[in-house]
Biopython code that builds the backbone (N, CA, C, O; Angstrom):
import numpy as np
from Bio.PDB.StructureBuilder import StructureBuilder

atoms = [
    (1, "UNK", "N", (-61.825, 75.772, -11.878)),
    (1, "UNK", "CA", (-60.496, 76.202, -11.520)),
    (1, "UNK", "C", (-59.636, 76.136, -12.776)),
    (1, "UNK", "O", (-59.377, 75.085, -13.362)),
    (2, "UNK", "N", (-59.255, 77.232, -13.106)),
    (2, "UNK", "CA", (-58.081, 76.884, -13.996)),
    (2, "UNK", "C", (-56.719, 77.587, -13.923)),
    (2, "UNK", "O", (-56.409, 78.771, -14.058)),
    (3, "UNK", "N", (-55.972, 76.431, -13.656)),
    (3, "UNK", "CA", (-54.423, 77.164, -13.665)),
    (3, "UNK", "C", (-53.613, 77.279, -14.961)),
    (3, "UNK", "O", (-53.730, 76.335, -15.743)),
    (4, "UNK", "N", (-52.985, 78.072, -15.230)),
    (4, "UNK", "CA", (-52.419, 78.469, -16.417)),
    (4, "UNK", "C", (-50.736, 78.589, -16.670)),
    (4, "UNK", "O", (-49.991, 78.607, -17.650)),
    (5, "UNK", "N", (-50.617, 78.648, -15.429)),
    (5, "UNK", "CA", (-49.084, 78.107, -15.073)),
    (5, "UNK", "C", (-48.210, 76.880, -15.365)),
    (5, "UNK", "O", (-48.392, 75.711, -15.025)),
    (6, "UNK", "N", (-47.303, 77.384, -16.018)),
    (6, "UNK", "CA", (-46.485, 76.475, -16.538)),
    (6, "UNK", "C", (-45.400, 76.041, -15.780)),
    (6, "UNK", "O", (-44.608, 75.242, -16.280)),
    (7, "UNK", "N", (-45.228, 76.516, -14.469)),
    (7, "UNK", "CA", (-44.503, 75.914, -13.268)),
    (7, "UNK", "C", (-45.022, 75.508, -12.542)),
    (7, "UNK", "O", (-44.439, 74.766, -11.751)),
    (8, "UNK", "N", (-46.218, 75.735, -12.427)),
    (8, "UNK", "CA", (-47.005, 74.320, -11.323)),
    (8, "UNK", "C", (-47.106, 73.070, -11.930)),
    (8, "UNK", "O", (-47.872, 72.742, -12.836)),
    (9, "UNK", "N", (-46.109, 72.272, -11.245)),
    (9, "UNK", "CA", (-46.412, 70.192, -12.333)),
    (9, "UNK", "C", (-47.087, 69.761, -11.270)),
    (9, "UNK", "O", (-47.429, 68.674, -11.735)),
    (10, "UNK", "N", (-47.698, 69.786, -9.827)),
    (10, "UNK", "CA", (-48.208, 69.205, -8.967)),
    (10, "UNK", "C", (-49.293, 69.956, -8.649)),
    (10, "UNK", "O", (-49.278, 71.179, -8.502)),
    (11, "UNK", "N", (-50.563, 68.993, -8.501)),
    (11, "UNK", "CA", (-51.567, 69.109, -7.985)),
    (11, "UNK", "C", (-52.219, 68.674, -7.278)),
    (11, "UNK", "O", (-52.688, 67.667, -7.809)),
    (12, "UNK", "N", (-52.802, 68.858, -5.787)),
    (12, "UNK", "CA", (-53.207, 67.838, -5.063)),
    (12, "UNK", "C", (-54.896, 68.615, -4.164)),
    (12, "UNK", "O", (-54.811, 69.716, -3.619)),
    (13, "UNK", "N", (-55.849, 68.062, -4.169)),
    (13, "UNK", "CA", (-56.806, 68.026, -3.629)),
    (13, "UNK", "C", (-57.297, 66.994, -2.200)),
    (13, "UNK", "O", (-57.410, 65.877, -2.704)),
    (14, "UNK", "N", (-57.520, 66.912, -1.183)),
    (14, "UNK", "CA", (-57.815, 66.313, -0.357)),
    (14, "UNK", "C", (-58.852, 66.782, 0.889)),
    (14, "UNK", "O", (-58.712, 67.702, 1.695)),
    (15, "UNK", "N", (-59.817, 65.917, 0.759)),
    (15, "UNK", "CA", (-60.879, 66.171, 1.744)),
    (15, "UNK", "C", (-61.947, 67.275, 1.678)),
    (15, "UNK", "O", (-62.367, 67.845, 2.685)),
    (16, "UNK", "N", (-62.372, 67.545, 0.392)),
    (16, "UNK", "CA", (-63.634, 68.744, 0.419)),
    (16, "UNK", "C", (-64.929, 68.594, 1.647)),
    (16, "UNK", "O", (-65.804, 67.771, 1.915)),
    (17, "UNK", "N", (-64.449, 69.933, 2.188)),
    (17, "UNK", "CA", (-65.710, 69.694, 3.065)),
    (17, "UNK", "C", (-66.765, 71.131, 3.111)),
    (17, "UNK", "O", (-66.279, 72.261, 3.151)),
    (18, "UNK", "N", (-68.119, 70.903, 3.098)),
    (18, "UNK", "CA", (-68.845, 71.673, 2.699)),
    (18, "UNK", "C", (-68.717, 72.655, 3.724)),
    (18, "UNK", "O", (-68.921, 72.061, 4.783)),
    (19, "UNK", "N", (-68.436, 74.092, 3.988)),
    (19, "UNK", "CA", (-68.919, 75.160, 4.681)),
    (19, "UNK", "C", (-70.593, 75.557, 4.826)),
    (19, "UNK", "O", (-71.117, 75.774, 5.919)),
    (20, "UNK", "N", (-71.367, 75.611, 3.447)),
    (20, "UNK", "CA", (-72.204, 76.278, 3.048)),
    (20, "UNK", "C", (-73.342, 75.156, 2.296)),
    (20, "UNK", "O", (-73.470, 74.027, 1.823)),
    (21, "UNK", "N", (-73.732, 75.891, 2.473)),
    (21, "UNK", "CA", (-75.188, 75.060, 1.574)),
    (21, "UNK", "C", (-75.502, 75.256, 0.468)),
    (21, "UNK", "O", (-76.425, 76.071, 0.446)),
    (22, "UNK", "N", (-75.078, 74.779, -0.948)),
    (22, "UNK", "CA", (-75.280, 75.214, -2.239)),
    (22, "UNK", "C", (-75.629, 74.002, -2.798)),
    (22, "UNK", "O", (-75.369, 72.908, -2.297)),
    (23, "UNK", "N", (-76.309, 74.222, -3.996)),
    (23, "UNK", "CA", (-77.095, 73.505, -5.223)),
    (23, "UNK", "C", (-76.035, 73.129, -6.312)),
    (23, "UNK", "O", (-76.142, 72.035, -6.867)),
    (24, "UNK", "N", (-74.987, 74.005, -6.655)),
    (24, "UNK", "CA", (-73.845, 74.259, -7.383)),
    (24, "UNK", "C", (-72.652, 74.103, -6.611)),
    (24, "UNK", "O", (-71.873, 75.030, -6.392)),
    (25, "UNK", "N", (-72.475, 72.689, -6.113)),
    (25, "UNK", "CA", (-71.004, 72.229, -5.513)),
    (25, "UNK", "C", (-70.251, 71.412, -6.722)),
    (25, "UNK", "O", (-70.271, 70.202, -6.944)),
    (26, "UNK", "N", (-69.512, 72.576, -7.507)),
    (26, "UNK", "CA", (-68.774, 71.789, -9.023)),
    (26, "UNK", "C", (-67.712, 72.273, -8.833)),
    (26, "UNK", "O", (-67.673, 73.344, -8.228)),
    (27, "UNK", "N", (-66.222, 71.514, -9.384)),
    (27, "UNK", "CA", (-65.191, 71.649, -9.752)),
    (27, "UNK", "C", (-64.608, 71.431, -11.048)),
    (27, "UNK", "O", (-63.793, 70.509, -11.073)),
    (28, "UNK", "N", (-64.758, 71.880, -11.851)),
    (28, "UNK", "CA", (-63.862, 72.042, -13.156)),
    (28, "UNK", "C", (-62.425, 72.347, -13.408)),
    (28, "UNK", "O", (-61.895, 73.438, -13.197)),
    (29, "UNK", "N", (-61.760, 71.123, -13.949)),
    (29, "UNK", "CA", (-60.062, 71.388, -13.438)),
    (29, "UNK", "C", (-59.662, 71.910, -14.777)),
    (29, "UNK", "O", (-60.011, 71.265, -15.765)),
    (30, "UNK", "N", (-58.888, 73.134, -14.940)),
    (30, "UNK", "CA", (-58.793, 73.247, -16.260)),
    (30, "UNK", "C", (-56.854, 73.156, -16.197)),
    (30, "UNK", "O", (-56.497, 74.177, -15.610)),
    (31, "UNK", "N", (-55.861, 72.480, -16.513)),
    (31, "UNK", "CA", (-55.131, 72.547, -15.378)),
    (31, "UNK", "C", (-53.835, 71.995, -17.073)),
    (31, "UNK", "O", (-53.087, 71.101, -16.677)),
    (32, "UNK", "N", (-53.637, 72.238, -18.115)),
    (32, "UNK", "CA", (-53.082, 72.011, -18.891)),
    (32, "UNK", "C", (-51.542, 71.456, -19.174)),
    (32, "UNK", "O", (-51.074, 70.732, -20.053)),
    (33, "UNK", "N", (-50.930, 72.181, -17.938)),
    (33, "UNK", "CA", (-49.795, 71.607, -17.779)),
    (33, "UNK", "C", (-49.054, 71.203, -16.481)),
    (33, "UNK", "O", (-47.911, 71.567, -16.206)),
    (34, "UNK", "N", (-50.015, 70.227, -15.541)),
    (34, "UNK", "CA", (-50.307, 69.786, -14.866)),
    (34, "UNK", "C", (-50.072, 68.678, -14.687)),
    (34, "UNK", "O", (-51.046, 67.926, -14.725)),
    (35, "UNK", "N", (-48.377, 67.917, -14.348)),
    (35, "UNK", "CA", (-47.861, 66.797, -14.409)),
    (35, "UNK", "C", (-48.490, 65.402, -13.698)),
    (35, "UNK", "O", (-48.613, 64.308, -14.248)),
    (36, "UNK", "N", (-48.896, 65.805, -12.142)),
    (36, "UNK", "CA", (-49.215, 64.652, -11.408)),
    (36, "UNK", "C", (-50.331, 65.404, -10.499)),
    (36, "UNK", "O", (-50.004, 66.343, -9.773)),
    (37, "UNK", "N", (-51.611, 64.957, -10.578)),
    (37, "UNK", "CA", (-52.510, 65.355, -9.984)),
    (37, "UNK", "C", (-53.021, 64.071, -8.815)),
    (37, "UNK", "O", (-52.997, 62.870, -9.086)),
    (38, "UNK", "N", (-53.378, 64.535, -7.769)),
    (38, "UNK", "CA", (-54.014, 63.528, -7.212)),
    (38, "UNK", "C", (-55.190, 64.237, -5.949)),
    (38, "UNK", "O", (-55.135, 65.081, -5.055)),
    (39, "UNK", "N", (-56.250, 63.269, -6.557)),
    (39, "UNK", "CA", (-57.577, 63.970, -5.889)),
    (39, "UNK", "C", (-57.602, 62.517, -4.582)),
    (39, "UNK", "O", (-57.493, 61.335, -4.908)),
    (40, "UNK", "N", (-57.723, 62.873, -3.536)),
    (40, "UNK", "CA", (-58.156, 61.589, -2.611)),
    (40, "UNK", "C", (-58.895, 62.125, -1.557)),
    (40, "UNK", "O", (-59.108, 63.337, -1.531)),
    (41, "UNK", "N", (-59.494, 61.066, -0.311)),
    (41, "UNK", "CA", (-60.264, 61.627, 0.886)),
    (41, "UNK", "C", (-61.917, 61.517, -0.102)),
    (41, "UNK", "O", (-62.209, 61.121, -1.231)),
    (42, "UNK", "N", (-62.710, 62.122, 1.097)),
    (42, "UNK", "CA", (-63.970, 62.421, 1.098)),
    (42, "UNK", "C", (-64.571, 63.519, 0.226)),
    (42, "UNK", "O", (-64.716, 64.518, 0.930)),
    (43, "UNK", "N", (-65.031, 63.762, -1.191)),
    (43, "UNK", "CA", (-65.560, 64.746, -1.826)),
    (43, "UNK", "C", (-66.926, 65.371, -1.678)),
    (43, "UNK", "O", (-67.232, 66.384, -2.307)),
    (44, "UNK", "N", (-67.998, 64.574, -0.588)),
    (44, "UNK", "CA", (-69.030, 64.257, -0.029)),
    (44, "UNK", "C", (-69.922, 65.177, -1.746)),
    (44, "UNK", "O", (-69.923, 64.558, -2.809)),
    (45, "UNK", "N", (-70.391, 66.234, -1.670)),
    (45, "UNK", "CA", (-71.185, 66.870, -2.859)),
    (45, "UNK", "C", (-70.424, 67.123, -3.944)),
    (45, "UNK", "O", (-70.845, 67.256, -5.093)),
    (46, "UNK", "N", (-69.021, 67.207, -3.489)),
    (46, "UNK", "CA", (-68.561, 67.931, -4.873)),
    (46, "UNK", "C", (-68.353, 67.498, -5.640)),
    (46, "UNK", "O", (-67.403, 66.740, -5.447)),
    (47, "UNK", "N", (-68.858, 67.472, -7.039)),
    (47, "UNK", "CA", (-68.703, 66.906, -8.553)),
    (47, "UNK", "C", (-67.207, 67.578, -8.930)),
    (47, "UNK", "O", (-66.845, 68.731, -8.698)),
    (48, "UNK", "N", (-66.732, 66.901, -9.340)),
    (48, "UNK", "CA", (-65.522, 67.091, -9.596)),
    (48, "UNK", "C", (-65.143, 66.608, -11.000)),
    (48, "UNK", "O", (-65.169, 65.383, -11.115)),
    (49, "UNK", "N", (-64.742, 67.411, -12.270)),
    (49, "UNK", "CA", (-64.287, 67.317, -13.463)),
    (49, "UNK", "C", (-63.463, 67.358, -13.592)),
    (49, "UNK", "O", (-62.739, 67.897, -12.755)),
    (50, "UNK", "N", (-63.046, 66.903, -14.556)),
    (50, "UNK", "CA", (-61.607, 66.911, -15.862)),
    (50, "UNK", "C", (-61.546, 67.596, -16.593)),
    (50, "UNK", "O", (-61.461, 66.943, -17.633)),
    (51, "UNK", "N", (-61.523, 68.743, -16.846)),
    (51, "UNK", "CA", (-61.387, 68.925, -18.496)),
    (51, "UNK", "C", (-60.298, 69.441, -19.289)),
    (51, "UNK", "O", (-60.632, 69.465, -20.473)),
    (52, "UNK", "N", (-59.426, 69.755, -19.146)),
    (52, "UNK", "CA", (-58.123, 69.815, -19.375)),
    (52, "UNK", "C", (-56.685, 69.568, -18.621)),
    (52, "UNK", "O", (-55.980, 70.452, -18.134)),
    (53, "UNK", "N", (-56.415, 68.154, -18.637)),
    (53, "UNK", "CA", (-55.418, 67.776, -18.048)),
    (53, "UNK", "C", (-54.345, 66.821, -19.190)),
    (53, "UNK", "O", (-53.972, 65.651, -19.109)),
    (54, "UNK", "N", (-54.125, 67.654, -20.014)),
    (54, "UNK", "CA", (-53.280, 66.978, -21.237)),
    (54, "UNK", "C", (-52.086, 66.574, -20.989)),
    (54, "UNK", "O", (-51.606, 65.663, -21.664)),
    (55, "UNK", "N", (-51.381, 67.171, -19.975)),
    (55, "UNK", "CA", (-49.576, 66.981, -19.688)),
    (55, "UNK", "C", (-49.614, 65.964, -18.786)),
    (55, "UNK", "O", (-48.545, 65.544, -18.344)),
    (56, "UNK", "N", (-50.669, 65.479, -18.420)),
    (56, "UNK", "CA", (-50.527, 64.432, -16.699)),
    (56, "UNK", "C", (-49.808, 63.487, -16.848)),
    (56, "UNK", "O", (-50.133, 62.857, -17.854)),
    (57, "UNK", "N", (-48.729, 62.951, -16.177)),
    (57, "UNK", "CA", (-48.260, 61.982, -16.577)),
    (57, "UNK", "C", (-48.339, 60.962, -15.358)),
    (57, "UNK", "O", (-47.970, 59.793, -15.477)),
    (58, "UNK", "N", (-48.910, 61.558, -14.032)),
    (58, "UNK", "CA", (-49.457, 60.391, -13.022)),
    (58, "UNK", "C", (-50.627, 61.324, -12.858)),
    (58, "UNK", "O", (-51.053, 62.437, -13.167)),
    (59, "UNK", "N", (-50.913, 60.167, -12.157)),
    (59, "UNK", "CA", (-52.665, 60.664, -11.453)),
    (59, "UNK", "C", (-52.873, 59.802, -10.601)),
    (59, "UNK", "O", (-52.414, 58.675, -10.787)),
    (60, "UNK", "N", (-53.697, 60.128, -9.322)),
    (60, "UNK", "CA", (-53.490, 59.522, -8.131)),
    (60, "UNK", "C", (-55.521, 59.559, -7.597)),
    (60, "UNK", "O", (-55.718, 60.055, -6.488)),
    (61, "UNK", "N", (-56.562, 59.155, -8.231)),
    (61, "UNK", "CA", (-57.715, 59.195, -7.688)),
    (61, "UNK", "C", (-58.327, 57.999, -6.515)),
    (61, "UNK", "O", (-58.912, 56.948, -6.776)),
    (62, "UNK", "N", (-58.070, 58.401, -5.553)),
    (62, "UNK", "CA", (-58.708, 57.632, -4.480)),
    (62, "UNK", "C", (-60.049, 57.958, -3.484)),
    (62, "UNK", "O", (-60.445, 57.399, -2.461)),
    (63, "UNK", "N", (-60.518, 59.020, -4.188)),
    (63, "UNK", "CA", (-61.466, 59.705, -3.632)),
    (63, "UNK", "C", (-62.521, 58.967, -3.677)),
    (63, "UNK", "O", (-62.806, 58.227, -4.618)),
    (64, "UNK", "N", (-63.252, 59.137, -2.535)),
    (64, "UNK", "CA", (-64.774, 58.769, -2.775)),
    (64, "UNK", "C", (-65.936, 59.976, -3.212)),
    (64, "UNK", "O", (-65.593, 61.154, -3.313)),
    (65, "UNK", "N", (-67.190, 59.573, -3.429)),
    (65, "UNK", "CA", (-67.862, 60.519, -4.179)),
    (65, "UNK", "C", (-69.518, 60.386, -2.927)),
    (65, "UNK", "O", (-69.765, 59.330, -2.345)),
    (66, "UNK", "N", (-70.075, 61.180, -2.826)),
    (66, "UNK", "CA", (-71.657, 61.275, -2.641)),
    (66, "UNK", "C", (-72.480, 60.777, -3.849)),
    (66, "UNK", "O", (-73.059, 61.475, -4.682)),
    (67, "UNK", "N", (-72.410, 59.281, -3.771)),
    (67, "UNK", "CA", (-73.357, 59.008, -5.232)),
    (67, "UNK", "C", (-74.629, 59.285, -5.243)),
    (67, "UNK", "O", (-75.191, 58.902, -6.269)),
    (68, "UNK", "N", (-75.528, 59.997, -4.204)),
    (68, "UNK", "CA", (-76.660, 60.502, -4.328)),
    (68, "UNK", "C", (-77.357, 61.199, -4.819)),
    (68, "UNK", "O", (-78.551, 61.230, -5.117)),
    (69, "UNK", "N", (-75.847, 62.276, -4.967)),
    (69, "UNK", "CA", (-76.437, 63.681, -6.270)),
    (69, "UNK", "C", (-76.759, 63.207, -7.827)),
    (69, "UNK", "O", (-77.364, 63.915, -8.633)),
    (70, "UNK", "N", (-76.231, 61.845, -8.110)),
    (70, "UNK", "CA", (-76.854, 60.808, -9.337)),
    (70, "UNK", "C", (-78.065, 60.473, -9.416)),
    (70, "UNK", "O", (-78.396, 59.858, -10.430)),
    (71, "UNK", "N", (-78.899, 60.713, -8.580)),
    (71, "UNK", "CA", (-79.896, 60.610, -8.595)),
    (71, "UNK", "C", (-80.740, 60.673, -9.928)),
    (71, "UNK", "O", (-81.631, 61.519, -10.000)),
    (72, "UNK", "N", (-80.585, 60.109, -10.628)),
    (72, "UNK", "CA", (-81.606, 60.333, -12.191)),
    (72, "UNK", "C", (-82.597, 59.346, -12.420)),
    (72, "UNK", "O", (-83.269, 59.714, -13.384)),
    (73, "UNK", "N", (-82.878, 58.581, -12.107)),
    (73, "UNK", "CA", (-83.811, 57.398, -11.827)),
    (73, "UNK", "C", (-83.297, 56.422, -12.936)),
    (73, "UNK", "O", (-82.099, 56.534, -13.196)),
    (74, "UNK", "N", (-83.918, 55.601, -13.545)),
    (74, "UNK", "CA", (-83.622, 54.744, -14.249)),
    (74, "UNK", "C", (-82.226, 55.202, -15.281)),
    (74, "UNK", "O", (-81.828, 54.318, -16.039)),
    (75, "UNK", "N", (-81.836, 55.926, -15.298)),
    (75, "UNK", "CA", (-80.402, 56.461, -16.142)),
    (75, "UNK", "C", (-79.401, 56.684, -15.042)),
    (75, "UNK", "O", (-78.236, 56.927, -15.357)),
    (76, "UNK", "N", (-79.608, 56.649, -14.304)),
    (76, "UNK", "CA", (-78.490, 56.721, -12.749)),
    (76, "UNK", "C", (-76.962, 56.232, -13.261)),
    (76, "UNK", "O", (-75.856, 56.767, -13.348)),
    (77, "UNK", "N", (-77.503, 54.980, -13.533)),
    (77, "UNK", "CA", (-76.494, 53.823, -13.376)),
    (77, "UNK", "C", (-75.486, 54.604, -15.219)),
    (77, "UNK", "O", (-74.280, 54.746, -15.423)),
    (78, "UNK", "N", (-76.268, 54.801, -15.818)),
    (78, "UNK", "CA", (-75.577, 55.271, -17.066)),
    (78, "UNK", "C", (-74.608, 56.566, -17.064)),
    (78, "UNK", "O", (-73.567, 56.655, -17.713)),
    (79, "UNK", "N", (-75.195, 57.634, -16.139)),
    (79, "UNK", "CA", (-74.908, 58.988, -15.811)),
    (79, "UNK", "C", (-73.558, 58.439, -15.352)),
    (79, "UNK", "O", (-72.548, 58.652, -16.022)),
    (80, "UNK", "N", (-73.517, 57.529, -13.887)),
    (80, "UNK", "CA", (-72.163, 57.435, -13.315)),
    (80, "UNK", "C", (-71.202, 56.405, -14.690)),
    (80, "UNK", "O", (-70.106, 55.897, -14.453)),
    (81, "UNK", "N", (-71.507, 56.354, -15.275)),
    (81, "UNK", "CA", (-70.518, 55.130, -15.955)),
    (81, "UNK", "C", (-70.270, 56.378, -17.287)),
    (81, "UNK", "O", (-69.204, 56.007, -17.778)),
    (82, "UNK", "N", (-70.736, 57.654, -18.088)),
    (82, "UNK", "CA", (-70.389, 58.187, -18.440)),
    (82, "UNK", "C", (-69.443, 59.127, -17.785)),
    (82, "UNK", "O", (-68.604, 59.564, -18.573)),
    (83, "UNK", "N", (-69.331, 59.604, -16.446)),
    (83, "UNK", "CA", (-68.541, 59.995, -16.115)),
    (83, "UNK", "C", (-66.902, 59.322, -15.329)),
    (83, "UNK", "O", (-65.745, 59.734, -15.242)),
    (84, "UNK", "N", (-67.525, 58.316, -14.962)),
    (84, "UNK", "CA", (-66.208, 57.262, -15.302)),
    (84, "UNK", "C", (-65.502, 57.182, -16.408)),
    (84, "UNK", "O", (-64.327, 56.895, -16.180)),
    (85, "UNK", "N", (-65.800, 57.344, -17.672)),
    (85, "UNK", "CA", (-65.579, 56.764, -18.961)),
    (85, "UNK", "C", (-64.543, 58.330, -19.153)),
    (85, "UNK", "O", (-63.362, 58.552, -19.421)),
    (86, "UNK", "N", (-65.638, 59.089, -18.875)),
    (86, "UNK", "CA", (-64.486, 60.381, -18.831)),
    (86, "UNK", "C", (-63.755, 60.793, -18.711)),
    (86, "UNK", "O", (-63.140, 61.545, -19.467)),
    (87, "UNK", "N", (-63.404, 60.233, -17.059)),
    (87, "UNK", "CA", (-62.258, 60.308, -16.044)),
    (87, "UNK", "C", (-60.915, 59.445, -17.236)),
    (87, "UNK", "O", (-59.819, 59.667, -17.749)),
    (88, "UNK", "N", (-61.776, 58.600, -17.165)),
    (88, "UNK", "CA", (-60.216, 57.524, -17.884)),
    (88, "UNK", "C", (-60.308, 58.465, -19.336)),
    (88, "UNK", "O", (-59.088, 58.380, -19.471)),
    (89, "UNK", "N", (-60.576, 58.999, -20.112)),
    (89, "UNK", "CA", (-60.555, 59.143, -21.216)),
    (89, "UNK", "C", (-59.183, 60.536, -20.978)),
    (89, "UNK", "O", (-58.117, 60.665, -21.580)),
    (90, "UNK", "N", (-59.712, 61.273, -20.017)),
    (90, "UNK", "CA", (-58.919, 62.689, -19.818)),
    (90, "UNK", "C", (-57.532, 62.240, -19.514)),
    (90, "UNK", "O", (-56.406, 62.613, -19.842)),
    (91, "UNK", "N", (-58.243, 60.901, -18.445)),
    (91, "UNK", "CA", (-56.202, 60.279, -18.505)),
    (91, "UNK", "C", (-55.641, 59.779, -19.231)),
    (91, "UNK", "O", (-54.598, 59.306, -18.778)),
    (92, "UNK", "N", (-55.832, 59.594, -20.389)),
    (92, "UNK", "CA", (-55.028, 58.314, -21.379)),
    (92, "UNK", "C", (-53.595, 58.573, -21.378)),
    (92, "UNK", "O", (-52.762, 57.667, -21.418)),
    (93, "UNK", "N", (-53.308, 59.826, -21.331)),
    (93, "UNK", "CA", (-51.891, 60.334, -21.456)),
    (93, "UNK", "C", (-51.190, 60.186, -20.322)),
    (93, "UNK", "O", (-50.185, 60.895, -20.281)),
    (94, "UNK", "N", (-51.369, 59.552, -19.452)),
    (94, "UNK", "CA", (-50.811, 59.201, -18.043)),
    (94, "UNK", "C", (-50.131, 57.536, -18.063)),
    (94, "UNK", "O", (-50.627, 56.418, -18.207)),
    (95, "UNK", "N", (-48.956, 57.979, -17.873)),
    (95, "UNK", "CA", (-48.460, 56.879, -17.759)),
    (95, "UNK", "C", (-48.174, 56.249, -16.606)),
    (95, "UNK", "O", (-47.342, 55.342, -16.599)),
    (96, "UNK", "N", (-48.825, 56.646, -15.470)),
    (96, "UNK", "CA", (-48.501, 56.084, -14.083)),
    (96, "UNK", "C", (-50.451, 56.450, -13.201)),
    (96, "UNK", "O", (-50.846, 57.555, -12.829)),
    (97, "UNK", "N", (-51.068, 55.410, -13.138)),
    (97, "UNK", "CA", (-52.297, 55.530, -12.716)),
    (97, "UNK", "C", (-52.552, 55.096, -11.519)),
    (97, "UNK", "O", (-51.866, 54.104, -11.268)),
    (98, "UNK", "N", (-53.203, 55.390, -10.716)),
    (98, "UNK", "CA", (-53.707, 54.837, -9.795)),
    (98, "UNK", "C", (-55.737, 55.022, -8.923)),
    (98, "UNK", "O", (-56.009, 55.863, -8.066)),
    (99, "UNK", "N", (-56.121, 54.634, -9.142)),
    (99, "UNK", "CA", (-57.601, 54.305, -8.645)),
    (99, "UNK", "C", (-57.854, 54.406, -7.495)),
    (99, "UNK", "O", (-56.989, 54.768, -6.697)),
    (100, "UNK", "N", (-59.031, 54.130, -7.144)),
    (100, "UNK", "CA", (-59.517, 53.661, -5.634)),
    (100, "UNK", "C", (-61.022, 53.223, -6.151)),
    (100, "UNK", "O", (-61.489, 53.332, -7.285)),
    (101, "UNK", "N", (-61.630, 52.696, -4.960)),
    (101, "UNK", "CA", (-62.307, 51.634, -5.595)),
    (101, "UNK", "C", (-63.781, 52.953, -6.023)),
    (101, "UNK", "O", (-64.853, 52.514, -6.439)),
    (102, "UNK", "N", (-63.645, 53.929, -5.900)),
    (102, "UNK", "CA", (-64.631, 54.489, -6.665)),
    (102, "UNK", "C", (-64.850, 54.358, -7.824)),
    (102, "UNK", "O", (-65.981, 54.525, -8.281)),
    (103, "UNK", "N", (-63.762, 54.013, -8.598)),
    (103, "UNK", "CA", (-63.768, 53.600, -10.217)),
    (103, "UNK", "C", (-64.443, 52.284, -10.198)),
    (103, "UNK", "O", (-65.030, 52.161, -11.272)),
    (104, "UNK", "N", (-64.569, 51.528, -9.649)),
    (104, "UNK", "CA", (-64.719, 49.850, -9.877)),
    (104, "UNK", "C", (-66.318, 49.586, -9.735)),
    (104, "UNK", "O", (-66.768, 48.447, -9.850)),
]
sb = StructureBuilder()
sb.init_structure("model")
sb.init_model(0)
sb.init_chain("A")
sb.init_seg("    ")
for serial, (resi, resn, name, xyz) in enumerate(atoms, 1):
    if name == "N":
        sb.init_residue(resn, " ", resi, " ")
    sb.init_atom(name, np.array(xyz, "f"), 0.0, 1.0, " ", f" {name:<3s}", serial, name[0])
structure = sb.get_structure()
């Protein structure tokens, strides 16, 4: 997804729920000037990215995730902690954070 709009400062996601049956359940936020985002609820498959959220100045993640699609065997545990590492990295510029215990 990428928005390019410079009058949208709010973003909010809640409750992905699958219609369909796909292999490729991804979200890519490309979302640049994008003040306060907040993803929460049930994401059950959907991988959900960061990759351009430079203007954020809150962020609101309380979502839970399907940790099954991690499935990598002995690198599992590494896969999810690189994409944790991510999450916080895309936010640094946020001065108002908030979690849920999917981060922890």
């Amino acid at each position: 997804m990428e928005i390019s709009s410079s009058n949208l400062k709010r973003l909010k996601f809640e409750n992905h729920l699958p219609y369909y049956n796909s292999d490729d359940l991804s979200l890519d936020i490309f979302a640049p000037h994008i003040q306060h985002l907040e993803i929460s609820g049930y994401m059950y498959d959907l991988r959900c990215r960061l990759v351009n959220v430079s203007s954020l100045v809150s962020a609101k993640l309380t979502f839970q995730m399907n940790w099954t699609w991690f499935d990598q065997g002995p690198d599992e545990h590494q896969v999810i902690k690189t994409l944790i590492e991510d999450y916080l990295q895309k936010l640094s510029n946020a001065t108002e954070l908030t979690i849920g215990t999917c981060f922890i």
